[in-house]
C-alpha positions as CSV (number, residue, x, y, z in Angstrom):
1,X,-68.0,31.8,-5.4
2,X,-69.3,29.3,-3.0
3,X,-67.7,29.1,0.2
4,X,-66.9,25.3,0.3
5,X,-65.6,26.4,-3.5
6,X,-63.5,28.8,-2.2
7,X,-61.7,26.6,0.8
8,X,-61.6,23.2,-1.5
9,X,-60.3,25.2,-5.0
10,X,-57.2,27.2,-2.2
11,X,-56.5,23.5,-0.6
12,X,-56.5,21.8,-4.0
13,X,-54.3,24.6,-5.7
14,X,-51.9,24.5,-2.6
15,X,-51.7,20.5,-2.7
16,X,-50.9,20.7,-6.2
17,X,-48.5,23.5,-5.7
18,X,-46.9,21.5,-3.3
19,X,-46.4,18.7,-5.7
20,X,-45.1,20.7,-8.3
21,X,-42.3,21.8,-5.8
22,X,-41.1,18.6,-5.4
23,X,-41.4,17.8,-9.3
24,X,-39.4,21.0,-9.4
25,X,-36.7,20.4,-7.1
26,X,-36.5,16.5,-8.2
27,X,-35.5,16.6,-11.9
28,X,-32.6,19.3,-11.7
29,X,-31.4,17.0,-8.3
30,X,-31.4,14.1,-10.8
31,X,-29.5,15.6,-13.2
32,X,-27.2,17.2,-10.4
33,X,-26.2,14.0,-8.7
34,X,-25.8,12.1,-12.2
35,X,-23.8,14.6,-12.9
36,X,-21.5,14.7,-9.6
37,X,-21.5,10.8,-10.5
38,X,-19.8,10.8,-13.6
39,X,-22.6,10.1,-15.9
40,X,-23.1,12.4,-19.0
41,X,-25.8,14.8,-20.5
42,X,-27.0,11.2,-22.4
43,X,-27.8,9.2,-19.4
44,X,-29.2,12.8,-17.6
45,X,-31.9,12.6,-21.4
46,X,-32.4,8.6,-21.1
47,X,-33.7,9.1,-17.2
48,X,-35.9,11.9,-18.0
49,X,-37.1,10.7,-20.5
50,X,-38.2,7.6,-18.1
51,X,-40.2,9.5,-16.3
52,X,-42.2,10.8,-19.4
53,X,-42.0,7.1,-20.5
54,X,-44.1,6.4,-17.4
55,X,-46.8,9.3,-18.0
56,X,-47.8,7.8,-20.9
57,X,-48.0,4.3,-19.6
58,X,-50.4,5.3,-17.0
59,X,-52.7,7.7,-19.6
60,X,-54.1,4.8,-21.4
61,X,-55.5,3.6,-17.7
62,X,-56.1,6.7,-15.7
63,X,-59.9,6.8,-16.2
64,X,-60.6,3.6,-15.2
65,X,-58.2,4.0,-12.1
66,X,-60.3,6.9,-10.9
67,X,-63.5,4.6,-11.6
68,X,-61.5,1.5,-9.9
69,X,-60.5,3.3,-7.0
70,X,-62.4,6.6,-6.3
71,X,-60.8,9.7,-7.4
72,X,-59.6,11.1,-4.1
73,X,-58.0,7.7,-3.2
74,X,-56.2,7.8,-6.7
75,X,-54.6,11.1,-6.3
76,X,-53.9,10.1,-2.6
77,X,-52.2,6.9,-3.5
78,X,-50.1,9.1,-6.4
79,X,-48.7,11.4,-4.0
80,X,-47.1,8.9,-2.0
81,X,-46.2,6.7,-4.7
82,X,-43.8,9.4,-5.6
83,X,-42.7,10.4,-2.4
84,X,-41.7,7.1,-2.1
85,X,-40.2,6.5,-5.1
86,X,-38.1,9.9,-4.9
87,X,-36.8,8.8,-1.5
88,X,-35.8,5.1,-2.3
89,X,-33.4,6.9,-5.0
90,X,-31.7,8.2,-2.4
91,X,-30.6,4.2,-0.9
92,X,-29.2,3.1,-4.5
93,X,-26.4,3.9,-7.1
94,X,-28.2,1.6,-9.4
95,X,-29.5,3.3,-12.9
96,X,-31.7,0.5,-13.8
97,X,-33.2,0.8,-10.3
98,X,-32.9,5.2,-11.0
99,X,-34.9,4.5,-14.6
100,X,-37.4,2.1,-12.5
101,X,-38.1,4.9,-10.3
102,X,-38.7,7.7,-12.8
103,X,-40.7,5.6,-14.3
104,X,-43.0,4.9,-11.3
105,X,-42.7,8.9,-10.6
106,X,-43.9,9.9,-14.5
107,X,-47.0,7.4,-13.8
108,X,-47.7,8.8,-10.0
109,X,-47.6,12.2,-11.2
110,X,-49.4,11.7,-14.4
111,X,-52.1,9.9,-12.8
112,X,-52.4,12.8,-10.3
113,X,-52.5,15.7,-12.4
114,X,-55.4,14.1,-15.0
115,X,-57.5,13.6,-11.8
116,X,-56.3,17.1,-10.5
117,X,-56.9,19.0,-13.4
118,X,-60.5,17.9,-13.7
119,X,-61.4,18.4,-10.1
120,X,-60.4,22.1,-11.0
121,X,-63.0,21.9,-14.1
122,X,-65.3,20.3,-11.5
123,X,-64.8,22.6,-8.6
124,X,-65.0,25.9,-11.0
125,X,-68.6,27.2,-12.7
126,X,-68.3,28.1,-16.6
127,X,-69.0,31.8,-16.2
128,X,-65.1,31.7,-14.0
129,X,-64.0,29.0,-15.5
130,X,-61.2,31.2,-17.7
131,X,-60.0,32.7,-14.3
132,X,-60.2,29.8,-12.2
133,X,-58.1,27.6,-14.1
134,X,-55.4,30.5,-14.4
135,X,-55.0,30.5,-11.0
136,X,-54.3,26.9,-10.8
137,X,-52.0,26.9,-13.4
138,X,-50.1,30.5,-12.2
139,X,-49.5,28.8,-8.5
140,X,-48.4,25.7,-10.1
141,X,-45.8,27.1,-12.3
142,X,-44.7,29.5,-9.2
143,X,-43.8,26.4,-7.2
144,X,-42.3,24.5,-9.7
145,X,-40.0,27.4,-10.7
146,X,-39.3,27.8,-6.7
147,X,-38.3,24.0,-6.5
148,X,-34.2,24.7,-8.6
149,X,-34.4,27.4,-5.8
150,X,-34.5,24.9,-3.3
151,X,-32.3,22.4,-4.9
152,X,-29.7,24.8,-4.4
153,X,-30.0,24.9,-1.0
154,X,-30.2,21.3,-0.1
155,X,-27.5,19.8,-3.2
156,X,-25.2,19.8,-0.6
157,X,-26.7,17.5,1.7
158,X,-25.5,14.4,-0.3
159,X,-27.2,11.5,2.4
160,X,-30.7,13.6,2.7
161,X,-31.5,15.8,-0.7
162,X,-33.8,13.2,-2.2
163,X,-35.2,11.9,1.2
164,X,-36.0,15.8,1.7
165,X,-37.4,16.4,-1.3
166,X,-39.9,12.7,-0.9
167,X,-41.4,14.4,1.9
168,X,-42.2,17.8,0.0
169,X,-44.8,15.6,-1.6
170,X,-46.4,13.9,1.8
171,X,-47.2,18.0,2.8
172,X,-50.1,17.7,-0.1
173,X,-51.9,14.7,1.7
174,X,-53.3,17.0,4.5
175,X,-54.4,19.5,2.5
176,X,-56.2,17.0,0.0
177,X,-57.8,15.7,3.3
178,X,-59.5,19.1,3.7
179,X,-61.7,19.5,0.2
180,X,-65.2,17.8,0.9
181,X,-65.8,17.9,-2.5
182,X,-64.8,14.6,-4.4
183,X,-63.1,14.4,-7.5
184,X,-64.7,13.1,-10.8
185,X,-64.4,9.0,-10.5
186,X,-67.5,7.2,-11.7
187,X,-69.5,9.0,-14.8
188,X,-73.0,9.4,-15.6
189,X,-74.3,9.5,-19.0
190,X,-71.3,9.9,-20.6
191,X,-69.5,7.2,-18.7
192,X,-69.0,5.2,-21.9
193,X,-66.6,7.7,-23.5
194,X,-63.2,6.7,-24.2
195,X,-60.8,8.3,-25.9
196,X,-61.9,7.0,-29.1
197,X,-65.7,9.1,-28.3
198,X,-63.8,11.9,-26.7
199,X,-60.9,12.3,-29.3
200,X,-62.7,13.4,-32.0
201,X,-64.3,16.4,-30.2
202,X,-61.2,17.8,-29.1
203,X,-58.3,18.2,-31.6
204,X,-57.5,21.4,-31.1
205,X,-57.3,21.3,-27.5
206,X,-54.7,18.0,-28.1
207,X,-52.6,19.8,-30.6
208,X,-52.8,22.7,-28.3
209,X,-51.7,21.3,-25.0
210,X,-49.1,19.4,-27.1
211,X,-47.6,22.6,-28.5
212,X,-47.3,24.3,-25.4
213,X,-45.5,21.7,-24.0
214,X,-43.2,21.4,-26.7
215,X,-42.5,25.5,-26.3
216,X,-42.3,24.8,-22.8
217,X,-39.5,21.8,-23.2
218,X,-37.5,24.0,-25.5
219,X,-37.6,27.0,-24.3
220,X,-35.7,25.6,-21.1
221,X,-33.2,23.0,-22.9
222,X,-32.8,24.7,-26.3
223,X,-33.6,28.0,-26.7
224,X,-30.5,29.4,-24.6
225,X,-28.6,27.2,-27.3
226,X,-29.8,29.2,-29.8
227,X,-29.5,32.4,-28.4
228,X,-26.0,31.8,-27.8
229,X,-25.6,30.7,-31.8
230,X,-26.6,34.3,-32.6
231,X,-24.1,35.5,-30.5
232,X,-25.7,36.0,-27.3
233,X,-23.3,35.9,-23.6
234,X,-24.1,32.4,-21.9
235,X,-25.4,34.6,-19.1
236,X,-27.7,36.4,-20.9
237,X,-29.0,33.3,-23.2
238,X,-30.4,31.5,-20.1
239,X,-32.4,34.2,-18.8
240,X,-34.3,34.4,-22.3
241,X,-36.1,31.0,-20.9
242,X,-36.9,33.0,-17.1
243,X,-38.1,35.9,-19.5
244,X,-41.0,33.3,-21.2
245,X,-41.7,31.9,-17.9
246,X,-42.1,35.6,-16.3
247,X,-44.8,35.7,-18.8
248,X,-46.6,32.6,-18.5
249,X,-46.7,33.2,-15.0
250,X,-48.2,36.9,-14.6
251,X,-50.4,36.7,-17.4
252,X,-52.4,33.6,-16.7
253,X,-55.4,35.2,-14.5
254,X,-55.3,38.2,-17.0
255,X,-55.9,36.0,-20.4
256,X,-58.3,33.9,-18.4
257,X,-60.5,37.2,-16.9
258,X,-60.4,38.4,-20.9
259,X,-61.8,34.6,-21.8
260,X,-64.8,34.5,-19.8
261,X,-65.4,38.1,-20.3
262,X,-65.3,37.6,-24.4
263,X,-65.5,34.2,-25.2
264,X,-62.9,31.5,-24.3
265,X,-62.6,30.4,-27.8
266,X,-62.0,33.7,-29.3
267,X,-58.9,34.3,-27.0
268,X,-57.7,31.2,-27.3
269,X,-57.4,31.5,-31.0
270,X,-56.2,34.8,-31.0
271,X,-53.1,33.8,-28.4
272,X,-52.5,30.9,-31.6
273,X,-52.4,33.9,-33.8
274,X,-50.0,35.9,-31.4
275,X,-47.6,32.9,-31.4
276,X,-47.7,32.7,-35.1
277,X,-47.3,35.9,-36.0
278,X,-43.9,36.6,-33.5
279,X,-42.6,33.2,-33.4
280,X,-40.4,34.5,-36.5
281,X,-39.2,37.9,-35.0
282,X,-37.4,36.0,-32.6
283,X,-34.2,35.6,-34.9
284,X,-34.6,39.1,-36.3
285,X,-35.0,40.9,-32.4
286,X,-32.5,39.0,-30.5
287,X,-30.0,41.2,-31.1
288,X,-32.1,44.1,-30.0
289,X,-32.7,44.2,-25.9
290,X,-35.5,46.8,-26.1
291,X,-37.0,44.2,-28.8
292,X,-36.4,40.8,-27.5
293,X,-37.3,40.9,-24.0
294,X,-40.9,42.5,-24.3
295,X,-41.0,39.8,-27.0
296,X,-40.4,36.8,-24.7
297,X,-42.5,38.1,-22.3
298,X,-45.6,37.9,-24.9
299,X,-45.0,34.7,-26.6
300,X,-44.8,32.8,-23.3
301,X,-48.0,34.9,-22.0
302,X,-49.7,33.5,-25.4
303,X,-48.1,30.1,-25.6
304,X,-48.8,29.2,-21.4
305,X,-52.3,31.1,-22.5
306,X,-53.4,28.2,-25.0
307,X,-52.3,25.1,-22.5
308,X,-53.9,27.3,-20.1
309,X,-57.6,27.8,-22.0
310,X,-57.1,24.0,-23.3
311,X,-57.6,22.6,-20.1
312,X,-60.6,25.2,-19.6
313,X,-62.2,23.8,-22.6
314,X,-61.9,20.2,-21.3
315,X,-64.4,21.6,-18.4
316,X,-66.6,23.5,-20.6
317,X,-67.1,20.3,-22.8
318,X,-67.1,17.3,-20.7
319,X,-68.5,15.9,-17.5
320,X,-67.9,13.1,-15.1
321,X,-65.7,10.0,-16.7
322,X,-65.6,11.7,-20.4
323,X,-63.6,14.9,-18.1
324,X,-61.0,12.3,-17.0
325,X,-60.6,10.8,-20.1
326,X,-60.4,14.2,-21.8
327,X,-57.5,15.1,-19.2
328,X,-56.0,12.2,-19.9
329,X,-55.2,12.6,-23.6
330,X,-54.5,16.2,-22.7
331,X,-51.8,14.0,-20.2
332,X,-50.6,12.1,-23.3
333,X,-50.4,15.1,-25.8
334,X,-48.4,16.7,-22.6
335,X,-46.0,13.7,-22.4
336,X,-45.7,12.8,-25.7
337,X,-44.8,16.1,-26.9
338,X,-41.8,16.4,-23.8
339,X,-40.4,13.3,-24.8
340,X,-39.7,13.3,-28.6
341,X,-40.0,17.4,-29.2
342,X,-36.7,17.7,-28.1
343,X,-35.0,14.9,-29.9
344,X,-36.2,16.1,-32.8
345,X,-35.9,20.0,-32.3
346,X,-32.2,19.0,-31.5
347,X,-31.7,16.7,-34.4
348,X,-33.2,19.5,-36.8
349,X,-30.6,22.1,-35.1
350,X,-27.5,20.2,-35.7
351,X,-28.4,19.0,-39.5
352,X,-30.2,21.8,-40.5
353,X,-29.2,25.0,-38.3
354,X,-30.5,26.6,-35.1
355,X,-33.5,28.4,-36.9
356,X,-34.4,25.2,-36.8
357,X,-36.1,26.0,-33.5
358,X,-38.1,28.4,-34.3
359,X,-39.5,26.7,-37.7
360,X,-40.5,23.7,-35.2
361,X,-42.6,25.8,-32.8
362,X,-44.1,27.2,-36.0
363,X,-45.5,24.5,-37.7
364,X,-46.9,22.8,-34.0
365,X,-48.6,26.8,-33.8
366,X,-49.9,26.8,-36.9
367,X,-51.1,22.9,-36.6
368,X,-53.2,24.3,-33.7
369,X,-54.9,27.1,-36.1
370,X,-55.7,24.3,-38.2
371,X,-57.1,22.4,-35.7
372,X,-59.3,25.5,-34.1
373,X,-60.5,26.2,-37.9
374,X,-61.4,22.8,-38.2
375,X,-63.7,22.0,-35.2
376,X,-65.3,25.3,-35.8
377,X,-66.2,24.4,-39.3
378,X,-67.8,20.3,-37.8
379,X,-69.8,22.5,-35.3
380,X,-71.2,24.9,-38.4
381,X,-71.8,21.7,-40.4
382,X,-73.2,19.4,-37.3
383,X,-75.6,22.9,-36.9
384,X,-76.4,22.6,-40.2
């Protein structure tokens, strides 16, 4: 690596780091002062689903945002649109105004990570492609995990938590001022592509970020739910989630060193088949400790591996404005997926059974095999 590569890939992961720290800490101080206000577990889904609301609002534009406005001024002028935003909920009791501001948050953040996630793509070189987007993704998910941490120390500071955590997100902006290298804004010869000409060249990279966002979703809200239908302590049930995340975390830069060493499409299907294929243990080894924990540990190492090798395919395939507009719909399968997974994971639980789940994650697993099988077969063909 490049020095200038090396001191603008450590400022950008540690901006974005930052950022998901705040994200982190905001959403369970949402749901915590709801709560504390009286308002129940359906007003808590309405306002996060807001702020996935907004994500997708902003997907459709993001590309030409970055081309409008320069890349690093768009990811600036995200960061403190939702510092901002997260203060002002701190001045109001108002939900409308609340839903507004998640709204604004799920666009500011959206917006930033497209743009963020192809600088990455932009700042890394194919042959360490697999590793460098690990690390990204490992220090991401370290921070946000960190950020329930911190709400725990500041929930009781009723007149400054939200004021404390808007200013979490300002600590990003001088470390964005550091990178010289800019972001991808204006194309060059693919500049043209939209989603329509980047779609079709991607499905499996869609289905894939979609899926692990879904597992992601789920394994936090749901899957303690479930554990504690087959009989497992409350206590115990919500560590099965910190068990998937464990793995999702440590494994990252592993998978991603064993991508560029053997081929990043290789690994990336074979973490699809690892899902697949223990997906339905789960109900047969939870009753087992010596069966179910290693278990967890590998299906979220697989399942973070596919989002993570998604976004590493994104840089492999596209350059310039076609890269934003690839993150982008990565951004919408991301969004999408968080908002209606749930309602419908939980719909399927309650008229159906809590197996229900686990046949969910399945078929979104094996839609992503299909997908793989299927853009491998166009490339034979279009060789042909």
């Amino acid at each position: 690596m490049k020095v200038i590569f090396t001191r603008d890939f450590l400022a950008l992961i540690l901006s974005v780091a930052v950022v998901g720290l705040g994200s982190g800490a905001t959403l369970p101080l949402t749901a915590l002062a709801l709560t504390q206000a009286g308002h129940g577990t359906d007003v808590v889904g309405l306002l996060t689903a807001a702020q996935a609301g907004g994500g997708l609002v902003i997907v459709p534009l993001a590309s030409w945002i970055a081309s409008r406005a320069g890349g690093r001024r768009a990811i600036v002028a995200s960061v403190l649109v939702v510092a901002i935003a997260t203060a002002l909920v701190q001045f109001t009791t108002n939900l409308w105004l609340w839903a507004m501001l998640r709204v604004l948050c799920g666009a500011a953040l959206m917006l930033l990570f497209t743009i963020g996630e192809a600088w990455v793509n932009q700042l890394a070189d194919d042959a360490s492609r697999g590793r460098v987007v690990a690390i990204y993704a490992t220090h991401f998910t370290l921070f946000q995990m960190a950020g329930p941490v911190l709400v725990n120390q500041i929930a009781g500071l009723d007149h400054l938590r939200f004021l404390l955590c808007g200013a979490i997100f300002l600590l990003a902006l001088p470390l964005l001022a550091t990178i010289r290298t800019a972001p991808p804004a204006h194309g060059d010869a693919e500049t043209h592509d939209s989603w329509l000409h980047v779609l079709p060249r991607m499905p499996a990279l869609v289905i894939g970020t979609g899926f692990f966002a879904l597992f992601d979703t789920l394994a936090l809200s749901l899957l303690p739910l479930f554990a504690m239908a087959h009989g497992i302590d409350s206590g115990v049930a919500v560590l099965f989630a910190s068990a998937i995340l464990l793995g999702d975390t440590t494994m990252q830069f592993p998978i991603g060193w064993l991508a560029d060493r053997l081929g990043r499409e290789r690994v990336h299907t074979g973490c699809g088949v690892v899902v697949v294929a223990l997906l339905p243990l789960v109900p047969l080894a939870i009753g087992s400790p010596w069966l179910i924990w290693p278990l967890l540990y590998v299906l979220g190492a697989a399942a973070g591996a596919i989002y993570t090798l998604s976004i590493v395919a994104c840089g492999e395939r596209f350059r310039g404005a076609a890269l934003v507009s690839a993150s982008s719909l990565v951004g919408a399968s991301w969004s999408a997926a968080s908002f209606g997974g749930p309602l419908i994971a939980g719909a399927l639980m309650k008229g159906v059974g809590n197996d229900a789940l686990i046949g969910v994650l399945l078929v979104c697993a094996l839609a992503f095999l299909v997908a793989v099988r299927w853009e491998r077969r166009r490339t034979v063909n279009a060789a042909v």
